[in-house]
C-alpha positions as MATLAB code, in Angstrom:
seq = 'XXXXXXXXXXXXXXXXXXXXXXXXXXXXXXXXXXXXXXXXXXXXXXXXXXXXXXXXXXXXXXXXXXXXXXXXXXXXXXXXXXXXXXXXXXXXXXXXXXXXXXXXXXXXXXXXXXXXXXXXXXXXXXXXXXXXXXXXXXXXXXXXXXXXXXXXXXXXXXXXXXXXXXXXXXXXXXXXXXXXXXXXXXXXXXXXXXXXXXXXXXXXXXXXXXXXXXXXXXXXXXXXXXXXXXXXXXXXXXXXXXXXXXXXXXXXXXXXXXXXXXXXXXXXXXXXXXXXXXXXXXXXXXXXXXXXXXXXXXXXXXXXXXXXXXXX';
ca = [
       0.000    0.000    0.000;
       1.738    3.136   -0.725;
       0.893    5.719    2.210;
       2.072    9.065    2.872;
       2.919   10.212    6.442;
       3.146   13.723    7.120;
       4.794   14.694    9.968;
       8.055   12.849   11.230;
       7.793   13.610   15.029;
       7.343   11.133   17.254;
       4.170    9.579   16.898;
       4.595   10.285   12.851;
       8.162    8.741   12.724;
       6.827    5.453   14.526;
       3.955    4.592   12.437;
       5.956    5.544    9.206;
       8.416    3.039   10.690;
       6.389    0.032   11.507;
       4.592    0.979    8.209;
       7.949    0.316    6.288;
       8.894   -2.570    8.487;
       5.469   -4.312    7.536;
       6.285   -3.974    3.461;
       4.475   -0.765    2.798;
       5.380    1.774    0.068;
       5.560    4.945    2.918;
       6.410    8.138    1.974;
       6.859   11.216    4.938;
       6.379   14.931    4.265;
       8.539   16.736    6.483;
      10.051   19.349    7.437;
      13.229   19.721    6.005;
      15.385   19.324    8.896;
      14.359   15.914    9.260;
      14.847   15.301    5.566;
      18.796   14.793    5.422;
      19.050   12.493    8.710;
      16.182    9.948    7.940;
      17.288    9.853    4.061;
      20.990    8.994    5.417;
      20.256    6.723    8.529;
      16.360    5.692    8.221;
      14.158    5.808   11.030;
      15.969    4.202   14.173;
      13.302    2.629   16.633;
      14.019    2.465   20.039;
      11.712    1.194   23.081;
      11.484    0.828   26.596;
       9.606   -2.328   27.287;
      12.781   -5.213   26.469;
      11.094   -5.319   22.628;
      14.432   -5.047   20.298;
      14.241   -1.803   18.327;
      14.850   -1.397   14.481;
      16.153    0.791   11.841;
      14.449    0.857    8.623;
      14.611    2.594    5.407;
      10.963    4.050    3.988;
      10.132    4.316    0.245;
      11.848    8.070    0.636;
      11.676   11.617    2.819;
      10.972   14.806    0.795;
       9.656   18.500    2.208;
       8.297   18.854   -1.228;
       4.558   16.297   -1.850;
       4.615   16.794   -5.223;
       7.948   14.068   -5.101;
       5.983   11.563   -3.838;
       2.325   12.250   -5.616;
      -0.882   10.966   -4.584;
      -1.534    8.209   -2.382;
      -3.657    5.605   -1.103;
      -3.997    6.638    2.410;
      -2.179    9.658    3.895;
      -1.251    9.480    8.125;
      -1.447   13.275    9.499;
       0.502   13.192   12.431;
       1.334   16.986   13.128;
       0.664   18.660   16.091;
      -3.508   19.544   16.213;
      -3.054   23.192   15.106;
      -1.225   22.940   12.320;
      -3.185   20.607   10.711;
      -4.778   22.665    7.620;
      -1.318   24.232    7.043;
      -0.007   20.742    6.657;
      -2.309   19.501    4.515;
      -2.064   22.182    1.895;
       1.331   21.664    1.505;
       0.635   18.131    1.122;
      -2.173   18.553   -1.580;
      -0.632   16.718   -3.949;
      -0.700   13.437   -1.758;
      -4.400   13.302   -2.053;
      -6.215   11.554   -4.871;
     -10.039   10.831   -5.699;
     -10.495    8.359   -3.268;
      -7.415    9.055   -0.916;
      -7.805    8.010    3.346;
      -6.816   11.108    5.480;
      -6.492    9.421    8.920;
      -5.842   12.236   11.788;
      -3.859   11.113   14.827;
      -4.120   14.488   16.486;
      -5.548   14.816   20.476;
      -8.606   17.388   19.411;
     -11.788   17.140   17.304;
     -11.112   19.802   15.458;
      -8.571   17.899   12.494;
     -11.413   16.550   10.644;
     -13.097   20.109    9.601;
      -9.131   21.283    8.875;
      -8.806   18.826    6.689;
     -11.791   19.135    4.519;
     -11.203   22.787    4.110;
      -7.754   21.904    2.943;
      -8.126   19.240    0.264;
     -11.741   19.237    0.580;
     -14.602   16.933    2.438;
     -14.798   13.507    1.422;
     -11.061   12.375    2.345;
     -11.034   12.620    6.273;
     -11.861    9.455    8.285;
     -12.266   10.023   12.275;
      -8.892    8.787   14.052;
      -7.966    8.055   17.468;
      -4.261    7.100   18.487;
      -2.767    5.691   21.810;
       0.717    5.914   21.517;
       3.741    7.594   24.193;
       6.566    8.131   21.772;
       9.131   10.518   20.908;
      11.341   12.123   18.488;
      15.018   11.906   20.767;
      16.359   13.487   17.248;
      15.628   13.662   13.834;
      15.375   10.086   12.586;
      15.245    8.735   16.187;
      12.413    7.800   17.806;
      11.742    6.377   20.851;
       8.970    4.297   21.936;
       8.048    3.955   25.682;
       6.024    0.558   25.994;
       3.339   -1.316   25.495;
       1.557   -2.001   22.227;
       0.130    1.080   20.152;
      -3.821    1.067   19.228;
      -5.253    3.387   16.705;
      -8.930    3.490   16.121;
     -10.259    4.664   12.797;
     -13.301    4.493   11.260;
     -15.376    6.393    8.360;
     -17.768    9.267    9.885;
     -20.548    8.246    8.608;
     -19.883    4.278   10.375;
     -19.236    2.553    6.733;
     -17.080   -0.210    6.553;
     -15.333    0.939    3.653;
     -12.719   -0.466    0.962;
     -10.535    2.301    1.660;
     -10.728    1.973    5.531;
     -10.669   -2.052    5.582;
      -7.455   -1.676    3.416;
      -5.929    1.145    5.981;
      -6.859   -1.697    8.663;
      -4.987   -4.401    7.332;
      -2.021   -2.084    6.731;
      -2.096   -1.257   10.510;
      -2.512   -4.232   11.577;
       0.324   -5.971    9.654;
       2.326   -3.276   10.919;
       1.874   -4.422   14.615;
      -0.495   -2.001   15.593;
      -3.619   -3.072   17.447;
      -6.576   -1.532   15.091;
     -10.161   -1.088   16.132;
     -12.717   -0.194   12.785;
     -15.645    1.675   14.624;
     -18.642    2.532   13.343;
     -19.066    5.096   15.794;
     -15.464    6.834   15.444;
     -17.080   10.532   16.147;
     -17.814    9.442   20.127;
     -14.596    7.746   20.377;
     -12.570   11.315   19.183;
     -14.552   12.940   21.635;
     -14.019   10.443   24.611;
     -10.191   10.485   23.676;
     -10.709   13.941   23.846;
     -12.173   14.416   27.325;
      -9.045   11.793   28.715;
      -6.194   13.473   27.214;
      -7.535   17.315   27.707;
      -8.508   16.639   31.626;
      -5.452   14.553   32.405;
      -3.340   16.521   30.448;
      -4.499   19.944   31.310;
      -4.341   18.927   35.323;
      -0.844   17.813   34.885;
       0.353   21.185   32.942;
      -1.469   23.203   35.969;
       0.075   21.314   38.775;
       3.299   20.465   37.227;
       3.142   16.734   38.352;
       3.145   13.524   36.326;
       0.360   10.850   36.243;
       1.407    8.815   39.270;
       1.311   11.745   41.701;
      -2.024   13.605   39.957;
      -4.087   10.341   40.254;
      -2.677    9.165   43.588;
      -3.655   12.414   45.704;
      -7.172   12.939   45.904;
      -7.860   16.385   45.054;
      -6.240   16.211   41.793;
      -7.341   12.873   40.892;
     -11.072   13.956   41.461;
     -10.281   17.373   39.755;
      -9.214   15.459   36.480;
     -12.545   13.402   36.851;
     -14.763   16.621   37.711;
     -12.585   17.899   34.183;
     -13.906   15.227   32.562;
     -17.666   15.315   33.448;
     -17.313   18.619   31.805;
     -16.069   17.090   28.576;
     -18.451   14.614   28.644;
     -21.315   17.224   28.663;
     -19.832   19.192   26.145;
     -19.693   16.277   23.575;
     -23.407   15.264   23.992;
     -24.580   18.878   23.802;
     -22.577   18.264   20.310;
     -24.025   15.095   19.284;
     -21.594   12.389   20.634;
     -23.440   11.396   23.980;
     -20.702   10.419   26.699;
     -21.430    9.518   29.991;
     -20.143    8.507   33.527;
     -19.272    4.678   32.121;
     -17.533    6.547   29.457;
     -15.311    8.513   32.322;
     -15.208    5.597   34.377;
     -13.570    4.087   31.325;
     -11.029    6.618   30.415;
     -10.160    6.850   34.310;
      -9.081    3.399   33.584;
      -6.851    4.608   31.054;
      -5.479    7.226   33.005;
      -4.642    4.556   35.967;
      -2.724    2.274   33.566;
      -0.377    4.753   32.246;
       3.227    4.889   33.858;
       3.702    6.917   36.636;
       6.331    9.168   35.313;
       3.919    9.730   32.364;
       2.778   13.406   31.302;
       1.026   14.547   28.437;
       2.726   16.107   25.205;
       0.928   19.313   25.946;
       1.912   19.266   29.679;
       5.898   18.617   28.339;
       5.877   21.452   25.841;
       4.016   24.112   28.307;
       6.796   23.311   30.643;
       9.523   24.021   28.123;
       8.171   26.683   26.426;
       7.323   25.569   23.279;
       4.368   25.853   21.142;
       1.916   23.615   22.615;
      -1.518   22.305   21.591;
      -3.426   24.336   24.289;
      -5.148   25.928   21.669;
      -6.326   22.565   20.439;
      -7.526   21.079   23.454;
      -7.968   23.277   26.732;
      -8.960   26.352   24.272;
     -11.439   24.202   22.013;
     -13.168   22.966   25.053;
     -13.534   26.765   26.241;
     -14.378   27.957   22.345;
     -16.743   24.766   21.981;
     -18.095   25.747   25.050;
     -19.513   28.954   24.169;
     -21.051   27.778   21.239;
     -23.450   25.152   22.912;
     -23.481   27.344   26.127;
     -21.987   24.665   28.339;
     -20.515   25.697   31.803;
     -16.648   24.155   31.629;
     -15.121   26.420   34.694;
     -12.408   23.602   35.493;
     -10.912   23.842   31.605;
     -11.551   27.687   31.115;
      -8.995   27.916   33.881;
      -6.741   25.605   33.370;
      -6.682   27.445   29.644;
      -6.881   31.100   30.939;
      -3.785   29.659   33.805;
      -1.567   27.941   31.186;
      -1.957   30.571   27.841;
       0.804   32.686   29.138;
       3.299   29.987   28.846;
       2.476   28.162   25.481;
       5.568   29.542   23.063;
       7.226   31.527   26.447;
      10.797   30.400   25.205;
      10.423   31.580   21.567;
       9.395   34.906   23.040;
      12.378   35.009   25.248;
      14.307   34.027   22.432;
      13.382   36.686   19.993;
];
């Protein structure tokens, strides 16, 4: 299957890995700094968990889409903002009946996307993956096996998605086709937002937040408020649905914390916008009360970029 990958971070540079591994035809649109490392070393796989890592060589690395030309399925794996940006540049990936699959932590990729290379191409996408890029071309993956959950919006079981299945699954990756894939973006959503946004206001990891009680019940109380949010907007959660995803959040590794939580605390560009401000902006529009993310959003603002401002 020949898939493009844009993005060659952490989560993008695994999956375009395993991808390759698995006998694909993968492609990555990059930026070009990871261009000359990956097209002279590969992607180098490294992992936590005793697994033995890899290094493998995909089809080829390029900045420019038009090099690599339309697709079957295309893997967007930048950062949640950027996501329309990205996929202009990557126009020329996308044929008649090219797969977009989104990996980003929001549920706003899906409308980026179609007013990119138009509607039709985006299927619904959730990804549960730790990973990270330790340098261009290097990636390294913390444990346990990755899941990805995909599915058309409208709940069809099509060619295009059964094929993108198969792919995954080859590739190692434990794949779930739901017919319901707009509820599960939203209840990924409401985990990675509440957990996430606690541990960027308190500054703690996942095995302190969710063994003292005030924080642990503050990430739950954060998610009640997701949860009401997405079934004033058609994708009815509930408390099994929390209970669930507090189930997640007990099974990650202590000395976890949440991609948005790591680059708030370095001062990078963050996805705050994406999640903490598109519960607040999401809010408004259904006129749903969500006073734990509004301040977790209003608290942590300030520092999202705070080193590039320094810098300049």
């Amino acid at each position: 299957m020949k898939i493009g990958v844009v993005g060659a971070g952490g989560v993008g540079a695994y999956f375009a890995a395993v991808l390759a591994r698995a006998g694909n035809e993968v492609h990555i649109l990059s930026t070009p700094r990871h261009v000359e490392p990956i097209r002279t070393k590969g992607l180098q796989v490294t992992t936590a968990d005793g697994i033995s890592g890899f290094t493998i060589h995909p089809a080829g690395i390029t900045a420019d889409a038009a090099e690599i030309g339309q697709c079957e399925a295309v893997i967007v794996a930048s950062k949640a903002g950027q996501v329309r940006h990205v996929m202009e540049s990557a126009a020329a990936l996308i044929g008649p009946q090219t797969a977009v699959l989104p990996l980003q932590n929001g549920v706003t990729a899906v409308q980026q996307i179609a007013d990119a290379v138009g509607p039709g191409h985006a299927l619904g996408g959730v990804c549960m993956i730790i990973s990270y890029l330790v340098e261009p071309g290097v990636v390294h993956h913390v444990g346990g096996q990755p899941a990805i959950t995909l599915g058309e919006l409208d709940g069809t079981a099509t060619k295009r998605v059964l094929d993108l299945q198969v792919a995954l699954e080859e590739a190692r990756v434990k794949t779930i086709l739901s017919p319901h894939i707009q509820t599960d973006i939203w209840r990924k959503f409401m985990l990675i937002t509440s957990y996430g946004g606690v541990g960027a206001l308190s500054g703690e990891p996942v095995g302190r937040t969710r063994s003292n009680e005030l924080s642990r019940s503050l990430v739950r109380d954060a998610m009640a408020e997701v949860a009401a949010l997405a079934t004033a907007a058609g994708a009815p959660l509930g408390e099994a649905d929390i209970d669930s995803m507090m189930g997640q959040f007990d099974a990650f590794e202590p000395a976890s914390t949440a991609s948005m939580q790591r680059d708030l605390a370095a001062g990078r560009l963050s996805e705050i916008e994406e999640q903490s401000g598109a519960v607040v902006r999401i809010a408004a529009e259904y006129g749903v009360q969500v006073p734990i993310h509004d301040t977790i959003y209003r608290a942590l603002k300030l520092r999202d970029g705070a080193a590039l401002v320094q810098a300049s």
